[in-house]
C-alpha positions in Angstrom: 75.8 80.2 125.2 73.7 77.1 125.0 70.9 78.8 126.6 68.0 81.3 124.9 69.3 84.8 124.5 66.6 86.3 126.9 67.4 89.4 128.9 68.1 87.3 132.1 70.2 84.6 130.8 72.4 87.4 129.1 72.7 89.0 132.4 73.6 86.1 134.1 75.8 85.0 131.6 77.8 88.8 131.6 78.3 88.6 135.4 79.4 85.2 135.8 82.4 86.5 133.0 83.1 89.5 135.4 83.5 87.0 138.2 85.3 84.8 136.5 88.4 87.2 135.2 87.8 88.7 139.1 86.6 92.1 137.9 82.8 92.7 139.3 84.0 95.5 141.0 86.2 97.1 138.3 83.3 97.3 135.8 82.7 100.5 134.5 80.7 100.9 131.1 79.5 98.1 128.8 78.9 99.0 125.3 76.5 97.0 123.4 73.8 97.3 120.7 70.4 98.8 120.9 68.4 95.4 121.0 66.0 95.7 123.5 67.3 92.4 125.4 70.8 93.9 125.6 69.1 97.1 127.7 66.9 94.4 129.8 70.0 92.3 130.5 71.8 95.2 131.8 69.2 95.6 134.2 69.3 91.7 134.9 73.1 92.6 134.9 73.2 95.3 137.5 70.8 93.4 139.8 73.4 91.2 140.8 76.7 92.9 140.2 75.2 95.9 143.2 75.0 92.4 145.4 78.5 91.2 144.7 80.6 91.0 148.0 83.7 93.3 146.0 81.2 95.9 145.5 80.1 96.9 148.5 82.2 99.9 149.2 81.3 101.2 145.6 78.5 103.5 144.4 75.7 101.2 142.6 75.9 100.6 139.4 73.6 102.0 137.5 72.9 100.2 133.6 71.4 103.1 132.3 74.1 105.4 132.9 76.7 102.9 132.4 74.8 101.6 128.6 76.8 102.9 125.8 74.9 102.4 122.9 77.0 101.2 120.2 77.0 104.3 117.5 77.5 102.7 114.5 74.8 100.7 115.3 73.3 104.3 115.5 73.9 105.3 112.1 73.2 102.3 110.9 69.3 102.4 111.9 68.8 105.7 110.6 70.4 104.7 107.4 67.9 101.7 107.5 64.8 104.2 108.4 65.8 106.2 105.5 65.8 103.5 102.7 63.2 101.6 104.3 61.2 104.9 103.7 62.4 105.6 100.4 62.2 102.1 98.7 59.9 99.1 99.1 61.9 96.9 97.0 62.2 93.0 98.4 65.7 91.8 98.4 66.6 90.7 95.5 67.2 86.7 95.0 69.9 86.0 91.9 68.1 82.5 92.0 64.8 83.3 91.7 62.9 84.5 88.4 60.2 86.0 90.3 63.2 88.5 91.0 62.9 90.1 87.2 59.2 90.5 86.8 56.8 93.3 87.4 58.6 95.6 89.8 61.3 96.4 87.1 60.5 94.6 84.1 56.7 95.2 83.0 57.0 98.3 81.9 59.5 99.8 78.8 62.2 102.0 79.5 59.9 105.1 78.4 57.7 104.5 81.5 60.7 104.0 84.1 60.6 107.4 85.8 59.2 106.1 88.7 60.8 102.7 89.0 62.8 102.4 92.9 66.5 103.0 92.7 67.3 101.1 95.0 65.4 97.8 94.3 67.2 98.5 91.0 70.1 98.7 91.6 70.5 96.0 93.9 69.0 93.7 91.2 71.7 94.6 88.9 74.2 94.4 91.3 73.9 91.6 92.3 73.5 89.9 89.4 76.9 91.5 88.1 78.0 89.1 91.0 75.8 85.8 90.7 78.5 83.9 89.2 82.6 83.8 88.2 81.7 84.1 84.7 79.9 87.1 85.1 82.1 89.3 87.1 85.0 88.2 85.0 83.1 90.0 82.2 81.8 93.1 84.5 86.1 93.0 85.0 86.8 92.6 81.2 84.7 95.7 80.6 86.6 97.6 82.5 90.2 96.6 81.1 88.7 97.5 77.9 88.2 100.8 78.4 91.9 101.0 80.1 90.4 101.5 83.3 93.7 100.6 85.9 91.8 99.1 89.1 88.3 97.3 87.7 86.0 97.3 90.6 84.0 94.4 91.1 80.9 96.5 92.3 78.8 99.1 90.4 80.6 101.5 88.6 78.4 103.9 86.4 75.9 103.9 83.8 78.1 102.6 80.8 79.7 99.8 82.3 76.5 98.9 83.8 74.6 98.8 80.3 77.0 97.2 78.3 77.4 94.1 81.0 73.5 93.8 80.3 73.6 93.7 76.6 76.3 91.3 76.8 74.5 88.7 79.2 71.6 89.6 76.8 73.0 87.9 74.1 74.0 85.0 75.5 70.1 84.3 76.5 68.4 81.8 74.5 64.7 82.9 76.1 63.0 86.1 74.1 61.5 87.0 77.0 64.5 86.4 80.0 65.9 88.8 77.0 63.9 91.5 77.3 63.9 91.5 81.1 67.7 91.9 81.0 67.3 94.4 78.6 64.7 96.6 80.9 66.9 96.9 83.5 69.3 98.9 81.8 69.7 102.7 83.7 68.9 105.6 82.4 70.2 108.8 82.4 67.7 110.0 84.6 67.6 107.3 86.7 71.3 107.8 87.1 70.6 110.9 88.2 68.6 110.5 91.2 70.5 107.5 92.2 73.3 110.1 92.0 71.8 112.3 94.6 70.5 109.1 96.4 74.1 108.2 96.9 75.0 111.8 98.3 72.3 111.8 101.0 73.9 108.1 102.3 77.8 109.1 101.9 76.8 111.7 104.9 75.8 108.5 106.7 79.3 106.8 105.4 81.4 109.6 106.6 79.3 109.7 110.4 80.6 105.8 110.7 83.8 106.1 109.5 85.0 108.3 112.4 85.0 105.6 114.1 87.1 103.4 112.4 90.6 103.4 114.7 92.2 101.1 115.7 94.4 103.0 118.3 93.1 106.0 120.1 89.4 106.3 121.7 87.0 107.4 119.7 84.0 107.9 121.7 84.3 111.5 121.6 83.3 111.7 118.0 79.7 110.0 118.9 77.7 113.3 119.5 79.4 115.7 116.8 79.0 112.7 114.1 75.2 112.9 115.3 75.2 116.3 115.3 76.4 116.1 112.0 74.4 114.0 110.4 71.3 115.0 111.7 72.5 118.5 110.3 73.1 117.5 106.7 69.7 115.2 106.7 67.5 117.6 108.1 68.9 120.8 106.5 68.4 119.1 103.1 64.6 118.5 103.6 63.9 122.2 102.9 65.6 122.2 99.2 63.1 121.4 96.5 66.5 119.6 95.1 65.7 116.3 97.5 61.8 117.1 97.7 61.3 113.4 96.5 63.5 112.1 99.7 62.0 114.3 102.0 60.2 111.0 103.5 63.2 109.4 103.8 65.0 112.4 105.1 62.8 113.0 107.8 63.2 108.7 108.8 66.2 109.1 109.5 66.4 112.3 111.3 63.8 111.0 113.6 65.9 107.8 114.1 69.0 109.9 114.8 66.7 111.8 117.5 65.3 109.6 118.9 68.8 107.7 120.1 70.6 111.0 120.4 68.4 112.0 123.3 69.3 108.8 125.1 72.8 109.5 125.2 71.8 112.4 127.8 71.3 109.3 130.2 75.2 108.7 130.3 77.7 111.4 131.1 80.7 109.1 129.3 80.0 111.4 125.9 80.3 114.7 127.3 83.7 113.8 129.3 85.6 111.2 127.0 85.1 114.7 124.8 85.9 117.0 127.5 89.3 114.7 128.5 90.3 115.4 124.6 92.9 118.4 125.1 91.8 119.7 121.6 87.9 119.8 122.6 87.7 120.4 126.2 84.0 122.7 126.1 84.7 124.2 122.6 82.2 122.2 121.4 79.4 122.5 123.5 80.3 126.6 123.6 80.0 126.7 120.1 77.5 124.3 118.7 75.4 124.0 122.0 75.2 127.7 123.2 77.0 129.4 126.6 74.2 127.9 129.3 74.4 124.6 128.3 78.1 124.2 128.0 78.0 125.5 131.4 75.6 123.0 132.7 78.2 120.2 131.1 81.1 122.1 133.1 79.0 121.7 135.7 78.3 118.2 135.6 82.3 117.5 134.6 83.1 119.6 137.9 81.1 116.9 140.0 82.2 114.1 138.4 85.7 115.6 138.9 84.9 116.6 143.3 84.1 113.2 143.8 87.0 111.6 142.1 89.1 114.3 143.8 88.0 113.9 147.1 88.3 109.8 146.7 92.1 110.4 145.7 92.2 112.8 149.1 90.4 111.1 151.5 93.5 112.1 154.0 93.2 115.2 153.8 92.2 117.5 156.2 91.3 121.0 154.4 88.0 121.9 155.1 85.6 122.4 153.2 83.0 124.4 156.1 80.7 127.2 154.9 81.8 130.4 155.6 80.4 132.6 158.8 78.5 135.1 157.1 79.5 139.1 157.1 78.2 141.3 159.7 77.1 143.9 157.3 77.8 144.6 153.6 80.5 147.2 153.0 81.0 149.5 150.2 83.7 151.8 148.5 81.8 154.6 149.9 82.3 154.0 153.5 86.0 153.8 152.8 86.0 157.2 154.8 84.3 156.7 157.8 85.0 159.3 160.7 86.2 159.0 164.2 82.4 159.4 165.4 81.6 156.2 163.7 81.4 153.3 165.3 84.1 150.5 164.7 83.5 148.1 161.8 82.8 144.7 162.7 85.6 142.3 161.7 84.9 140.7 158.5 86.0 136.9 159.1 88.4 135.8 156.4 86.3 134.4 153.4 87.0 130.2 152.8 89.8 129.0 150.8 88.8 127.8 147.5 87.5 124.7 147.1 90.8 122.5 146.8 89.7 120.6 143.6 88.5 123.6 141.7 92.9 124.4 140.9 93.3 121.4 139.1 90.0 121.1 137.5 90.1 124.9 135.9 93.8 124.7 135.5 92.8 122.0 132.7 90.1 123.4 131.6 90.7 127.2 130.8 94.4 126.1 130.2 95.7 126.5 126.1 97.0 122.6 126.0 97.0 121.1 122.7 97.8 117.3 121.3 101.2 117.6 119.4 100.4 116.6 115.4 99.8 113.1 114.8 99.8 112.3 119.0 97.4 110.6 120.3 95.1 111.7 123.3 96.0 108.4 125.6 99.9 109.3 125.1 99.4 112.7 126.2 97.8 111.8 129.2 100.4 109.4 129.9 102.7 112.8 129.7 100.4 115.0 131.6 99.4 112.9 134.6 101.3 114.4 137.1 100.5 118.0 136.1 96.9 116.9 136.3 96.9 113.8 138.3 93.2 113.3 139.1 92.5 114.0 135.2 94.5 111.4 134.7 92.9 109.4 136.5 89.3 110.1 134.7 91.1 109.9 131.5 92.1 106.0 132.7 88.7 105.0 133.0 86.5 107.3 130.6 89.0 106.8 127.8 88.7 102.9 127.9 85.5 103.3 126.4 84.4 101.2 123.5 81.7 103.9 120.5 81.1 100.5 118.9 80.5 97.2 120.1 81.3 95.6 116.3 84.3 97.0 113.7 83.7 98.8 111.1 84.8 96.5 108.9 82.5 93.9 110.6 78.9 96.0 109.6 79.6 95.3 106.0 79.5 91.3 106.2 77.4 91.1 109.0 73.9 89.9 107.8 72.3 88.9 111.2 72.2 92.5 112.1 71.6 94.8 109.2 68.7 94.2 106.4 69.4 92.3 103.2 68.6 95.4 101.2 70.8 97.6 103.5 73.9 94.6 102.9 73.5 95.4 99.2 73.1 99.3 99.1 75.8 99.7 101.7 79.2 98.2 99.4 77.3 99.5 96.0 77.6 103.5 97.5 80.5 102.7 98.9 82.4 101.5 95.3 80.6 104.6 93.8 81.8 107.2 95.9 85.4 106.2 95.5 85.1 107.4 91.8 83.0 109.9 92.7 84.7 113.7 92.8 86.3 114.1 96.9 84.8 117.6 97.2 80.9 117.7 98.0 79.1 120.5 95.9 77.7 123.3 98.2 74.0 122.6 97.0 74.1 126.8 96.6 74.0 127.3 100.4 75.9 130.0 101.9 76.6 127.7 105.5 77.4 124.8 103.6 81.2 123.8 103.9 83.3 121.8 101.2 84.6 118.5 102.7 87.4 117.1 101.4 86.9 113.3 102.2 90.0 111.5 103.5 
């Protein structure tokens, strides 16, 4: 676009693309970001899509229904709430020597209890990466120590201190010396950096479910939510993370706050429902018995309307019943020849068409096959459950993320600088880091084996 990136230029600029590849009235769900100009320019967006000429034997469409929010995007703003809470470190410039000074440096290591992890660590990080020279001697380190696959990011407390004494040396200034000196970790620091990095791998592993290149995987948005918010929020009762408790509670609020918008779309509930191995499991179990029937509910609509849209030949009817006469009972079973005759009870209605084919699904014991994929089952299952099928066509289509996985560690324009630096630093450590979680001594908690 050569234009500003204002909420009606966007819109305009989204619907001339639909016209152009001649699909205005194909459009189903657009999944974007949760800028505030992307929501406006669906609005802008919808205003002139409901006026297009191929539309106008369609329902409206609606952009608040039809906004998936892009749930890495999610994660990644509750991620940003929590170490924005947690540490007020400026990101740190390799070129500047403002960069070593007070916040790190002023005070010896006997006074660095309270010095911020993070705005350490990304000092030292990146500085293990300011130049060729440098992480060819972070690598050489490594080898040393006959370690098979040197990383190029932060690896733990000894590799990290000997780099520093070695740069050390090679300064000629006393006092850039000492700096590089101070920023040596200690063990205690290590520590809560340690548990620092625990609290955002539950973040890591939220994201990752979404990182597939060939199935749908917009089912996993509300149990990864779930999930999270769980381990965040569960962990601001243990005196163990009493000093993130701030940042804790950032992020869960984050996570809420978004979470609750996803009520406004009813793409989450059936792109999970259309998945043969969740169906309503889910909602039964994590969400309680009246609420997963209020999403069977809403599913069974969904499902009539598509139904009757497939059938619109058909000429069952669908009339209210005449009422009874009377009630009857097993106790008048016996009635004798002085009674008078029982009215005729009129035959009660046939059931609603829709409702075989929608609980036949539902209630029914299917399963994906190991290693088969939800969108090749369909493809197998479509005529047993024809208008499923055709839900499954258009719900499964939908895009969790509106940017790769791979993508949200390079992209700058989008994330903070501190968050750039933090997220490939965890990232290296976990991958040394044991696969199974400790149980933190909780009875509910389950060991997850990280694949």
């Amino acid at each position: 676009m050569n234009t500003s990136h204002d909420n009606v230029c966007l819109g305009k600029a989204l619907y001339k693309i639909a016209k152009r590849y001649g699909i205005a009235h194909k459009v189903g769900w657009v999944t974007c970001d949760n800028a505030s100009n992307n929501r406006t320019m669906l609005q802008h967006f919808a205003q002139l899509l409901n006026t297009d000429e191929t539309r106008k034997n369609h329902d409206k469409w609606d952009y608040q229904s039809r906004h998936i929010r892009c749930l890495a995007h999610i994660i990644n703003l509750a991620t940003q709430a929590f170490i924005g809470t947690h540490s007020k470190a400026p990101h740190y410039d390799p070129s500047s020597t403002d960069s070593l000074d007070d916040s790190f440096n002023a005070s010896p290591p006997l006074d660095f209890a309270n010095r911020d992890e993070i705005g350490l660590v990304c000092c030292v990080t990146v500085k293990t990466c300011s130049s060729a020279k440098q992480k060819a001697l972070f690598t050489d380190l490594q080898k040393k120590d006959s370690v098979e696959i040197p990383r190029a990011l932060l690896i733990d407390m000894k590799y990290l201190n000997c780099f520093l004494v070695e740069i050390s040396s090679e300064e000629s200034n006393v006092e850039g010396q000492r700096k590089l000196l101070a920023l040596r970790i200690t063990e205690e620091e290590w520590s809560r950096i340690t548990e620092l990095l625990a609290l955002l791998k539950h973040a890591d592993r939220a994201q990752q479910v979404f990182s597939s290149e060939n199935k749908p995987c917009l089912s996993n948005g509300l149990p990864a939510l779930e999930k999270l918010h769980m381990a965040w929020s569960s962990r601001t009762k243990k005196a163990k993370y009493a000093q993130f408790k701030p940042a804790l509670d950032a992020g869960v609020r984050k996570i809420e706050e978004y979470y609750s918008k996803t009520s406004l779309a009813d793409a989450y509930t059936m792109t999970m429902i259309l998945d043969p191995n969740i169906k309503t499991h889910h909602f039964k179990k994590n969400w309680g018995q009246d609420l997963e029937l209020d999403v069977r509910k809403e599913a069974e609509g969904i499902f009539q309307k598509r139904w009757e849209a497939t059938h619109r030949s058909s000429n069952v009817s669908t009339a209210a019943p005449l009422a009874p006469s009377g009630s009857q009972s097993r106790l008048h079973d016996d009635s004798s020849d002085d009674d008078e005759p029982l009215q005729a009870i009129p035959p009660s209605r046939p059931q609603n068409p829709w409702l075989k084919e929608f609980n036949s699904y539902l209630d029914g014991d299917d399963e994906l096959d190991k290693s088969q994929s939800v969108v090749s089952w369909w493809g197998i299952n479509a005529q047993r459950y024809p208008t499923w099928a055709s839900l499954a066509r258009d719900y499964l289509a939908i895009m969790a993320l509106s940017v790769s996985i791979e993508a949200l560690q390079v992209l700058k324009s989008s994330l903070k600088k501190e968050v750039i630096f933090s997220t490939p630093l965890y990232t290296s450590i976990w991958e040394l880091e044991n696969e199974v979680e400790a149980d933190d001594g909780d009875s509910d908690w389950e060991d997850e084996v990280v694949t």
